[in-house]
Backbone as a ProteinNet text record, in pm:
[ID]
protein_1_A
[PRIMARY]
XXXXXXXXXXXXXXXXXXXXXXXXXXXXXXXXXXXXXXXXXXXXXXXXXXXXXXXXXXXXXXXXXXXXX
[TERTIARY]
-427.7	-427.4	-543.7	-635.8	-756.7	-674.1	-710.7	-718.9	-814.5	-764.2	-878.4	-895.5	-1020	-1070.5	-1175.2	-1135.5	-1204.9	-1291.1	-1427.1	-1502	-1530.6	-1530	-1577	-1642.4	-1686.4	-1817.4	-1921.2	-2016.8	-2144.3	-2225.2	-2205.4	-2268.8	-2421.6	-2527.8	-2650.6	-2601.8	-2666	-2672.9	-2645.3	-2689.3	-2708.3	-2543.8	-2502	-2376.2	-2272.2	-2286.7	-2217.3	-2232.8	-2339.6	-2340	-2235.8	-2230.2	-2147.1	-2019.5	-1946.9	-1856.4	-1812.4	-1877.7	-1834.8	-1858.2	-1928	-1935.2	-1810.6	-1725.7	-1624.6	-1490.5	-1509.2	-1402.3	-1401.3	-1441.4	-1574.3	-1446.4	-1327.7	-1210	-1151.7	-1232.8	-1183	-1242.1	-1178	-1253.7	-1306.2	-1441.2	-1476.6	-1512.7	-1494.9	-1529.6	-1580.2	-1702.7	-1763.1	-1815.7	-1734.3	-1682.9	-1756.2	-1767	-1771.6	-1708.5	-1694.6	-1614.9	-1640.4	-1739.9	-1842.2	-1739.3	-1721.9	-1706.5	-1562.5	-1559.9	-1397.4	-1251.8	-1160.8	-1047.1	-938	-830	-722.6	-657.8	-700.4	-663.8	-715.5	-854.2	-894.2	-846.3	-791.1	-708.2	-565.1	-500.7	-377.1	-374.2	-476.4	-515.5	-535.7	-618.6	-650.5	-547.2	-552.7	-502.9	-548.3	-657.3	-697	-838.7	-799.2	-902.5	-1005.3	-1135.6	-1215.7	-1289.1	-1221.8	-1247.2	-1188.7	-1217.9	-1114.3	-1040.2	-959.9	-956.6	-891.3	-868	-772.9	-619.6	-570.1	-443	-343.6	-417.3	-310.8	-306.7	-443.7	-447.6	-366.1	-342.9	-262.9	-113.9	-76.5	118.2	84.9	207.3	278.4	160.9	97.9	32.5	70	158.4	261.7	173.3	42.5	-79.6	-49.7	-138.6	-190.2	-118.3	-198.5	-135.6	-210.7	-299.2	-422.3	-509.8	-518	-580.6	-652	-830.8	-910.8	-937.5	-937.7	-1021.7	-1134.7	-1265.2	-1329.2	-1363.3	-1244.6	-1230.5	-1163.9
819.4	708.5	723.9	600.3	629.4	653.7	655.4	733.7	649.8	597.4	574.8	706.2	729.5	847.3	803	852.4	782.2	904.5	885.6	997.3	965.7	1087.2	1036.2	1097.2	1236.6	1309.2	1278.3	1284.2	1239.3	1252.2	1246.3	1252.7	1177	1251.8	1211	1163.7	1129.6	1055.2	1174.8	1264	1354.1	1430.1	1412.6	1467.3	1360.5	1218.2	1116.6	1150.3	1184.8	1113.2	1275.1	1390.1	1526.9	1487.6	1420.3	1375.1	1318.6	1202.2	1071.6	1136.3	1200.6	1286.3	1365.1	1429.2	1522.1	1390.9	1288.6	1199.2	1066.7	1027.1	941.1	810.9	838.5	714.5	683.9	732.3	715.7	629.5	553.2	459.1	541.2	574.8	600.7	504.5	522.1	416	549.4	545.1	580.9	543.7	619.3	499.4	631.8	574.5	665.2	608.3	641.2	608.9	495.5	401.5	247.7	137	221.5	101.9	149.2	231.3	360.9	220.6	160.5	100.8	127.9	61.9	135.1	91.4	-39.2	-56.9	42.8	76.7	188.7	327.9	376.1	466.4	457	361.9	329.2	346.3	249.3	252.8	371.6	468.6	578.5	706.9	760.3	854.6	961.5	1008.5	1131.8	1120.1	1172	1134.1	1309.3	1281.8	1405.1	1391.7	1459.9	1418.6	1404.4	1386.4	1353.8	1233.1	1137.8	1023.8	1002.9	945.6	912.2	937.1	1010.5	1055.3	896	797.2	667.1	601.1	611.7	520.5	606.5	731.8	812.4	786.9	754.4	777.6	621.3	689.1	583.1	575.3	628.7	654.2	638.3	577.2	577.3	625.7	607.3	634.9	759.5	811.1	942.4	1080.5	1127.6	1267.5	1385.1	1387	1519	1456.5	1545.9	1508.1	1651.8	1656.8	1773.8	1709.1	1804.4	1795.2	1880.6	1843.8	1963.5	2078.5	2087.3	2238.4	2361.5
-1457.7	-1365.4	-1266.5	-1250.5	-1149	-1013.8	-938.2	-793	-695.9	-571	-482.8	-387.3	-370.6	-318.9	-192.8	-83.7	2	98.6	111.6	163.8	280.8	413.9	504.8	570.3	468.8	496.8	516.9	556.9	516.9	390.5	281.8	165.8	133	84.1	27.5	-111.2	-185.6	-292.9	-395.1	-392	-482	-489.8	-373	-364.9	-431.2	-390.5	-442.5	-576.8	-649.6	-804.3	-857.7	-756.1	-831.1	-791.6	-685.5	-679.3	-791.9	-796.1	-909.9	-1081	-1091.8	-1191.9	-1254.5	-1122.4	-1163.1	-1189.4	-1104.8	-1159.6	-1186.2	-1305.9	-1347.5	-1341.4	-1341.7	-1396.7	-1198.5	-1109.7	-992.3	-903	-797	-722.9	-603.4	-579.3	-454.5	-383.7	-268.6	-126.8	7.9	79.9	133.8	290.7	388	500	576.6	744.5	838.8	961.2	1059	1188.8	1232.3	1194.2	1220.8	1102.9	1002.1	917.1	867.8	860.9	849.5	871.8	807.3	834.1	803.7	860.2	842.8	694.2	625.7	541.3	392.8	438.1	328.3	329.3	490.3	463	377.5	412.3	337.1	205.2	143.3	15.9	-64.3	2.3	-42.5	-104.8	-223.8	-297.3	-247.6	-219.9	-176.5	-88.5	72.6	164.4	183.3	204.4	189.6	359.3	435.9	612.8	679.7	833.3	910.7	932.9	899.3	887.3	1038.7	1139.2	1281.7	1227.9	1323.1	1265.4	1261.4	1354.9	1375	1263	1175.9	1059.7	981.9	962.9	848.5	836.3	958	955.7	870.2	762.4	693.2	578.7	535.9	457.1	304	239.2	138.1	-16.4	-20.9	-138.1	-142.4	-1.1	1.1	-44.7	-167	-205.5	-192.3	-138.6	-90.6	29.9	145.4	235.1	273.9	239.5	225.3	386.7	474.1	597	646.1	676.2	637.9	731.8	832.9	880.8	758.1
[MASK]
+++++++++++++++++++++++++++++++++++++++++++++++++++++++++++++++++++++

């Protein structure tokens, strides 16, 4: 089953294409704190960052949340 995967690292291109590489059947979406919403957190299967803890409660998708401390 694809996965929405939502990044909110800062990634170069080169990093995007090793991402998307390892999970070629997955939706990435590529946000930062400017464009970052609460509806793409919701959505999201597995978030890679800090996402606002307000957008997370109730989170009903989400099954892995990498934060990068």
């Amino acid at each position: 089953m694809a996965k929405n995967i939502l990044v909110l690292m800062p990634v170069d291109e080169r990093h995007k294409q090793l991402l998307e590489g390892k999970a070629p059947d997955c939706s990435f979406i590529y946000a930062d704190n400017k464009t970052l919403t609460a509806d793409m957190v919701q959505k999201a299967n597995i978030i890679i960052g800090n996402p606002p803890v307000d957008m997370v409660k109730g989170s009903k998708n989400l099954e892995w949340l990498q934060l990068n401390s």
